[in-house]
C-alpha positions as CSV (number, residue, x, y, z in Angstrom):
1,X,22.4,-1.3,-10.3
2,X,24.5,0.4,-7.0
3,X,22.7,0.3,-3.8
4,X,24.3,3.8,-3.5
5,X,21.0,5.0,-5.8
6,X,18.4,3.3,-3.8
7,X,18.2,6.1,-1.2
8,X,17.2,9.3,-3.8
9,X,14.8,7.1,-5.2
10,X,13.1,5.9,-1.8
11,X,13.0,9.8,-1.0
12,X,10.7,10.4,-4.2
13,X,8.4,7.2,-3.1
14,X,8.1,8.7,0.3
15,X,7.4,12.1,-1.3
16,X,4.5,10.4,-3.0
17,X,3.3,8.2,-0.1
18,X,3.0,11.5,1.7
19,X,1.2,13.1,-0.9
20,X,-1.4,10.9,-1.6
21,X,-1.1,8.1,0.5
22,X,-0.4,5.3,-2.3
23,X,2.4,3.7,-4.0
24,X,5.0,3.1,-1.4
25,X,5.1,-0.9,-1.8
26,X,3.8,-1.0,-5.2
27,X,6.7,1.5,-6.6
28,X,9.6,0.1,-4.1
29,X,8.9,-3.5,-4.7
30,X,9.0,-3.8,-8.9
31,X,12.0,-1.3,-8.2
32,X,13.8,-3.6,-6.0
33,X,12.7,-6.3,-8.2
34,X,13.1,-4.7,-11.5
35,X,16.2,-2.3,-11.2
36,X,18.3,-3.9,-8.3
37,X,17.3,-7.9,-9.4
38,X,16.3,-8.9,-6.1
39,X,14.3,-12.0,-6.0
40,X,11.1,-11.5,-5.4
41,X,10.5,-13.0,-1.9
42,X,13.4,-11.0,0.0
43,X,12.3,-7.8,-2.0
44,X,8.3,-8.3,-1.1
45,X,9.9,-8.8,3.1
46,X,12.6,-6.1,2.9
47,X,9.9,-3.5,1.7
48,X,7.3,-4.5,4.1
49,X,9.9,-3.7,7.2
50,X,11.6,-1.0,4.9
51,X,7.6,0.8,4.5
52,X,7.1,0.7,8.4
53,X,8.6,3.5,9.3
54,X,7.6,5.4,6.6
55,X,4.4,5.0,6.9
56,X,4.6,5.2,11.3
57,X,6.5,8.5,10.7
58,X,3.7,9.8,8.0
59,X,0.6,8.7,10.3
60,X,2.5,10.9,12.9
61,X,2.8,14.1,10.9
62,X,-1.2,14.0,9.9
63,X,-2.0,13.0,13.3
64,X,-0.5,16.4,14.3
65,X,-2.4,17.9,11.0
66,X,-5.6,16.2,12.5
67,X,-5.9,15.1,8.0
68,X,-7.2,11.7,9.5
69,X,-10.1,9.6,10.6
70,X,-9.4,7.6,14.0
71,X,-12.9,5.6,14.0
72,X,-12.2,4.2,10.5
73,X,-8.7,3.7,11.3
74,X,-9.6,1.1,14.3
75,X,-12.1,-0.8,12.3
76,X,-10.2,-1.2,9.3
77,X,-7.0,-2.4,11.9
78,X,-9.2,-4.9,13.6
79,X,-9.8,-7.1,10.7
80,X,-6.5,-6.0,8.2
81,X,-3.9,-7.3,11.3
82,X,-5.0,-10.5,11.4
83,X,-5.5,-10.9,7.9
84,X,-1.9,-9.8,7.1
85,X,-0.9,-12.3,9.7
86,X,-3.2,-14.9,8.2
87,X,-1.2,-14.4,4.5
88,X,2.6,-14.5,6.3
89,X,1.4,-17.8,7.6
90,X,0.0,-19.0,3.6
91,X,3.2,-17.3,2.7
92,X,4.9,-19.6,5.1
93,X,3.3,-22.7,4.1
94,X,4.4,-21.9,0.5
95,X,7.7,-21.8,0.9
96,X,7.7,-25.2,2.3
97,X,6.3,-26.5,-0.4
98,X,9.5,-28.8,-2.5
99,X,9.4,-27.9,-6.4
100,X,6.6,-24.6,-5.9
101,X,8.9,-21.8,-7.9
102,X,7.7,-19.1,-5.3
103,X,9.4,-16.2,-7.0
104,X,7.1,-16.5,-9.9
105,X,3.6,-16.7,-7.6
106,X,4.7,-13.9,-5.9
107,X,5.2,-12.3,-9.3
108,X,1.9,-13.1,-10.4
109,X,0.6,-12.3,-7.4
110,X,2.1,-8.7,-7.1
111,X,1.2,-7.7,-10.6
112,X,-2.5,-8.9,-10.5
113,X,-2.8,-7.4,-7.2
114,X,-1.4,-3.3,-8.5
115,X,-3.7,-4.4,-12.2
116,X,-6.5,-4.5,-10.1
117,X,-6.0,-1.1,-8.0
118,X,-4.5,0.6,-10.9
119,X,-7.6,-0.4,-13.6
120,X,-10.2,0.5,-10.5
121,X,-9.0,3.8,-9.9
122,X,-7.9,4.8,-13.5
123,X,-11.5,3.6,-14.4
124,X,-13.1,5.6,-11.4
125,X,-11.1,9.2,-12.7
126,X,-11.8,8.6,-15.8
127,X,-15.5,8.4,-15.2
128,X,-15.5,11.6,-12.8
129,X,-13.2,13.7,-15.1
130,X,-15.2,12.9,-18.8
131,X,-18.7,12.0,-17.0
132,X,-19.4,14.2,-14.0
133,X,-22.9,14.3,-14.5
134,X,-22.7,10.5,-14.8
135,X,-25.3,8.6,-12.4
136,X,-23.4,5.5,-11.6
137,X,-25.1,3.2,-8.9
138,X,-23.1,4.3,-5.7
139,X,-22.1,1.5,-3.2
140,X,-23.0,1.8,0.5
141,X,-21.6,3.6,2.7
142,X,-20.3,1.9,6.1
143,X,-22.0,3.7,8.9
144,X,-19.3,2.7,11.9
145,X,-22.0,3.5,14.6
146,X,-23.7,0.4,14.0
147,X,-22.3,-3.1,14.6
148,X,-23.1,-4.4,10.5
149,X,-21.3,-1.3,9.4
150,X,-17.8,-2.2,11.4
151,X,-18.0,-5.9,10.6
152,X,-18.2,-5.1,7.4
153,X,-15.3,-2.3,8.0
154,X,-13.0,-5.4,9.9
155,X,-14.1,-8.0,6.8
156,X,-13.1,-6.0,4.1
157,X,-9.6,-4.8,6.3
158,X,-9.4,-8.7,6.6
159,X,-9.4,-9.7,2.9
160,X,-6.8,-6.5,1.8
161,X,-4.7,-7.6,4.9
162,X,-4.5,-10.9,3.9
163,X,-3.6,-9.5,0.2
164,X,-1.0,-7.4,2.1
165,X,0.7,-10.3,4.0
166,X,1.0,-12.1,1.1
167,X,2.5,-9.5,-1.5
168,X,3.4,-6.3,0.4
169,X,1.3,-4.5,-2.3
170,X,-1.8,-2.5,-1.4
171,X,-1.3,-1.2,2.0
172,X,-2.0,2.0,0.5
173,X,-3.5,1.7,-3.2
174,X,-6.8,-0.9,-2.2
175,X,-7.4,0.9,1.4
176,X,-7.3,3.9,-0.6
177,X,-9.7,2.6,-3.0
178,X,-12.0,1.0,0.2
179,X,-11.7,4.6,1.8
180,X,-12.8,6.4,-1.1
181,X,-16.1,4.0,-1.8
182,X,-17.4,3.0,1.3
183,X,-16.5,5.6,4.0
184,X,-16.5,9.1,1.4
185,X,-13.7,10.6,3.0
186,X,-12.4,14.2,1.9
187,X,-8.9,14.1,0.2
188,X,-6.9,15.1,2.8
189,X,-8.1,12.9,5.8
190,X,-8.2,10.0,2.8
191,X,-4.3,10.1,2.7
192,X,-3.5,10.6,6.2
193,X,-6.2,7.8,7.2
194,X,-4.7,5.6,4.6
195,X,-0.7,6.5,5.7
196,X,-2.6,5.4,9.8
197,X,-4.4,2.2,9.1
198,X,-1.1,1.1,6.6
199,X,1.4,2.1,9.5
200,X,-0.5,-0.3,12.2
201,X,-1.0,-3.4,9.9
202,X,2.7,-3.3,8.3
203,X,3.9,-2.9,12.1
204,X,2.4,-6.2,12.7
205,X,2.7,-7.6,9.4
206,X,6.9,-6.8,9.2
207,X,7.5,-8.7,12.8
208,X,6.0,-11.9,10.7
209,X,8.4,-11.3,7.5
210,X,11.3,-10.9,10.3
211,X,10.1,-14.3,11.2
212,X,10.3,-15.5,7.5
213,X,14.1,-14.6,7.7
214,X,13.9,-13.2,4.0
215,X,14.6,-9.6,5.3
216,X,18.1,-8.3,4.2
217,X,19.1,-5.4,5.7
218,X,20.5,-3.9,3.0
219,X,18.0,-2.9,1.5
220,X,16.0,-1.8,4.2
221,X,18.5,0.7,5.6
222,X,18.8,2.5,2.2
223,X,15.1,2.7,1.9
224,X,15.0,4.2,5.0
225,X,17.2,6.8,4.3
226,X,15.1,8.2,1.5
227,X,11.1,7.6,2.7
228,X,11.2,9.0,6.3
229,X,12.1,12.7,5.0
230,X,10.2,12.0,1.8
231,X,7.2,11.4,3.6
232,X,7.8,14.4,6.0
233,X,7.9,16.7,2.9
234,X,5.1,14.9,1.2
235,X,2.5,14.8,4.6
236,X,3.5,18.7,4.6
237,X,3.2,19.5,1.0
238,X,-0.5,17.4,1.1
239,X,-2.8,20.4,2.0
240,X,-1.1,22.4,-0.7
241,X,-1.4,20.0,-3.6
242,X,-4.4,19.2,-5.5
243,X,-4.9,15.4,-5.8
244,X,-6.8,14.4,-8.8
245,X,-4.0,14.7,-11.4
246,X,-1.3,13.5,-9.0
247,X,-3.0,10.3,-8.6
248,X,-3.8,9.9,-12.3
249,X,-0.3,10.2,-13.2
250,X,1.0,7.5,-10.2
251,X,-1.8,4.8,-10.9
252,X,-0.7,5.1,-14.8
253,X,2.8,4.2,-13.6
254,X,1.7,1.1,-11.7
255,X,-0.2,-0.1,-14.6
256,X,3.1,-0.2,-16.6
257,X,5.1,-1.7,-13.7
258,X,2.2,-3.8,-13.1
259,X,1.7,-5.3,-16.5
260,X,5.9,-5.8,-16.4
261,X,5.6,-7.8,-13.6
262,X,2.7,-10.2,-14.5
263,X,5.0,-11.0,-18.2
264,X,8.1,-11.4,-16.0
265,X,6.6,-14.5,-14.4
């Protein structure tokens, strides 16, 4: 497929990544993947660099909106940096391993990763929508004024980082999912503190993929073209839109993409 539609569809991913804060990586990767047959290591690199500025540009625009948390932005940056670092470096020590097909890990790796956030939150609407008055045993919530409440903030930033380094998927869809169960933000400071904390660790995390030298350039320009004012529109359009249904429709794409992935490999 031409390059030349890569941009209109990188506008509508950023439209969405504004919206809700999810599905930047996990839509642009099986895309690249899928529709433009790029092998899966230079597609997982070029959309980590590609998301970037997206996600920079969108933390900006709810920054100004003040649709963000700052405290639980820090926390979860603290542990997710080094752990993104930490899965670049497995990610490294993959690749120089002789007769290891590393395209079909990373397969396998990026469609377990969106079957896992996809089934969660599907699961989690499901219950809300049919079962409102259903008592489900509620996890804890991480009080960040007390020292076991951001190490446990930094651990579980570390373990999604690491996730993050290795696959590009999740900056978004898991912190969303961490967000929503252990901090109880509202929806609107959810997405903009989501868009912050992504921006921060795929800063960090792109300057290691640069060092992979499985960045092409490409794609990353074309991408560009399309997020950056699809995320402007989507950050503005955010306090207008209601989320529920818009998330229910995005996570039942990622299952499909998901599930296409994982049978590729």
């Amino acid at each position: 497929m031409s390059y030349l539609l890569l941009t209109p569809l990188s506008f509508i991913v950023g439209i969405l990544v504004g919206l809700t804060g999810i599905g930047g990586a996990s839509l642009i990767t099986p895309m690249l993947i899928f529709l433009f047959q790029v092998p899966p290591a230079i597609a997982v690199s070029s959309d980590v660099v590609a998301a970037t500025l997206m996600k920079v540009i969108g933390s900006v625009k709810h920054w100004q909106q003040k649709t963000l948390d700052c405290e639980v932005v820090k926390w979860l940056a603290l542990g997710s940096v080094p752990g993104s670092l930490s899965g670049i470096g497995l990610l490294y020590l993959l690749r120089q391993i002789e007769g290891l097909n590393l395209d079909t890990i990373l397969l396998r790796l990026i469609g377990t990763m969106m079957v896992l956030v996809t089934f969660s939150a599907i699961t989690q609407s499901l219950l809300k929508f049919f079962l409102p008055q259903l008592n489900l045993p509620s996890p804890p919530k991480f009080d960040l004024t007390t020292n076991s409440g951001r190490l446990l903030t930094m651990g579980i930033g570390a373990v999604l980082g690491c996730l993050v380094g290795l696959t590009s998927v999740a900056s978004g869809s898991m912190f969303a999912l961490a967000l929503i169960t252990f901090f109880r933000l509202d929806s609107q400071k959810l997405v903009g503190t989501d868009i912050s904390q992504a921006s921060i660790l795929l800063t960090f995390t792109s300057m290691g993929h640069l060092g992979l030298g499985t960045v092409d350039w490409n794609l990353v320009l074309p991408i560009w073209l399309g997020t950056v004012p699809g995320v402007l529109v989507g950050a503005k359009l955010c306090k207008l839109t209601p989320q529920p249904a818009l998330r229910l429709i995005i996570y039942s794409i990622l299952t499909m993409a998901s599930w296409k992935l994982i049978n590729q490999a």
